[in-house]
C-alpha positions in Angstrom: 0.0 0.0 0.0 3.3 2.4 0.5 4.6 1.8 -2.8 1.0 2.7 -4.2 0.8 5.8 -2.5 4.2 6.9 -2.8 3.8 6.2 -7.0 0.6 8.0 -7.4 2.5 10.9 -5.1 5.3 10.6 -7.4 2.5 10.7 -10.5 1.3 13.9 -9.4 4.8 15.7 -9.2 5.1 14.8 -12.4 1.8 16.3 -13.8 2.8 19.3 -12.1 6.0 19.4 -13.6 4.2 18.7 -17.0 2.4 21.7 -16.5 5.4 23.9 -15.9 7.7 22.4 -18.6 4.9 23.2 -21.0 4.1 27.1 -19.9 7.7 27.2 -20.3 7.6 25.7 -23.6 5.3 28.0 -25.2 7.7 31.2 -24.0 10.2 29.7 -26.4 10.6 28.6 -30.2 9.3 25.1 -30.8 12.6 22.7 -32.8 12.3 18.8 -33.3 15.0 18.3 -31.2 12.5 19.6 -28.3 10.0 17.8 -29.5 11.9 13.9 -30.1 14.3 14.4 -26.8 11.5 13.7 -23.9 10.5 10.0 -25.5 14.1 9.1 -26.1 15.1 10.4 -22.3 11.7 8.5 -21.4 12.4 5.3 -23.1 15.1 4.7 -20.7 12.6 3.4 -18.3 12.1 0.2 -20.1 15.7 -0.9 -18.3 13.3 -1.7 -15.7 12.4 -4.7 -17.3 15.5 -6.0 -16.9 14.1 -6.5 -13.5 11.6 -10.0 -13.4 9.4 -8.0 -10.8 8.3 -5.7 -13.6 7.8 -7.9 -16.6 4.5 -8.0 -18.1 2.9 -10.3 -21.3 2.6 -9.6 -24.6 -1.2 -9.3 -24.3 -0.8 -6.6 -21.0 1.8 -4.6 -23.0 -0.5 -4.5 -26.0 -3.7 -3.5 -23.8 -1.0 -0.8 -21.8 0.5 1.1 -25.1 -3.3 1.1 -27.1 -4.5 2.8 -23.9 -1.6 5.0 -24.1 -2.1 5.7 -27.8 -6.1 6.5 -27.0 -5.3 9.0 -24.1 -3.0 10.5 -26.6 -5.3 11.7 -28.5 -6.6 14.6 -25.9 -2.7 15.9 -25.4 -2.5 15.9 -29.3 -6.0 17.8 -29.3 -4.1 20.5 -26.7 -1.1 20.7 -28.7 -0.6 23.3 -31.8 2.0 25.4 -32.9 1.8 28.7 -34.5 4.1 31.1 -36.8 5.0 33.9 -34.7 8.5 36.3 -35.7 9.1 34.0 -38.1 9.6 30.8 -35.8 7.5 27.9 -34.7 6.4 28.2 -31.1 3.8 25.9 -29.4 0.3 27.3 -28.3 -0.2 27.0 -24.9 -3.3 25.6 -24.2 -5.7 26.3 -20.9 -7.2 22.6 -22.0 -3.6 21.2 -21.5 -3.5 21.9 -17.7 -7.1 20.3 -17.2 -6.1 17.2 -19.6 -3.2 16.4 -17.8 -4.7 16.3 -14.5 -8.1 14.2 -15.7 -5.5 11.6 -17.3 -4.0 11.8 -13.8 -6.9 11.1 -12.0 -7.8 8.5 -14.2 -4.6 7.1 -14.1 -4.5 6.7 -9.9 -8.5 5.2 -10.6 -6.7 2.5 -12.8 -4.2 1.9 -10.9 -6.2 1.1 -7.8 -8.5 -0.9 -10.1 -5.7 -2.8 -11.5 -3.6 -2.8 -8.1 -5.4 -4.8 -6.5 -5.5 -7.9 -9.3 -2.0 -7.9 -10.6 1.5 -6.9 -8.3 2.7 -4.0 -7.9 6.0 -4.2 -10.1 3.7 -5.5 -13.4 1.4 -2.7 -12.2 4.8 -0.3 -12.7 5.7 -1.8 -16.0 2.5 -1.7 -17.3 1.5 1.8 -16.3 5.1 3.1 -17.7 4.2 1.6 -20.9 1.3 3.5 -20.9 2.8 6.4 -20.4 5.2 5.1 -23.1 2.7 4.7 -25.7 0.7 7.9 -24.9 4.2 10.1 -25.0 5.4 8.3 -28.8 1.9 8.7 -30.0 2.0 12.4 -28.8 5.1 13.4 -30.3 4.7 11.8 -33.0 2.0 13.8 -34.1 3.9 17.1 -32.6 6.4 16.3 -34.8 4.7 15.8 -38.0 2.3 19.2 -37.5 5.6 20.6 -36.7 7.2 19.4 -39.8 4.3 20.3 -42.0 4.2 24.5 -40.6 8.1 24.2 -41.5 7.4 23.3 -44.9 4.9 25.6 -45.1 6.6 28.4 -44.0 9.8 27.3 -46.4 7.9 27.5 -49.1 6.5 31.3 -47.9 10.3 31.9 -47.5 11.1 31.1 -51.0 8.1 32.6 -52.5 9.1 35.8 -51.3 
């Protein structure tokens, strides 16, 4: 019950940080390097499989990154960048704030739903692959709106 608490504790720094890295985000221009980093830094995590405690099936880490993909959806529905002084800056979004924290209280709902049927290290792995899967999905689709307003503004460059 400690390591539950002390993970959904740890859930909610995060969400907060979210929230701060973002507003920060938006006060700068956007690059892809900003945008690919966090899911390369994130994917890291999955050395925790390494560990036996945290292994989960095929089937679970199907189910995990789908759900991951699905809650993606609203974060990709928050994010859009815009052409300001000639660079690409991401919008900040009041919906982005209020996302994050619904995903986070249905996150800690999950995880006391799925807690107490599976341990608490498959729990870990599986909630970090859905974090996984909602992150890639995210940035993926950060990336290529990104890409597309470069072209876009390229081929304004050359026009002129």
């Amino acid at each position: 019950m400690l390591w539950l608490i002390a993970s959904t504790v740890a859930a909610a720094f995060m969400a907060i940080g979210m929230i701060f890295v973002r507003l920060r985000a938006a006060k700068r221009p956007a690059s892809v390097k900003k945008i690919i980093l966090p899911p390369l830094f994130m994917s890291t995590g999955a050395l925790m499989f390494i560990f036996p405690v945290f292994r989960v099936g095929w089937s679970q880490v199907l189910e995990a990154v789908t759900i991951g993909a699905i809650f993606s959806f609203f974060l990709i529905r928050a994010s859009k960048f815009e052409i300001r002084e000639g660079d690409i800056y991401l919008k900040p979004s009041r919906a982005f704030i209020f996302i994050l924290i619904g995903l986070l209280v249905l996150r800690i709902v999950l995880k006391l739903i799925i807690g107490s049927s599976i341990s608490f290290g498959e729990t870990s792995g599986m909630f970090f692959l859905l974090a996984f899967g909602m992150i890639i999905t995210w940035r993926l689709a950060m990336l290529r709106q990104y890409l597309r307003l470069e072209k876009t503004m390229t081929k304004k460059s050359c026009a002129l």
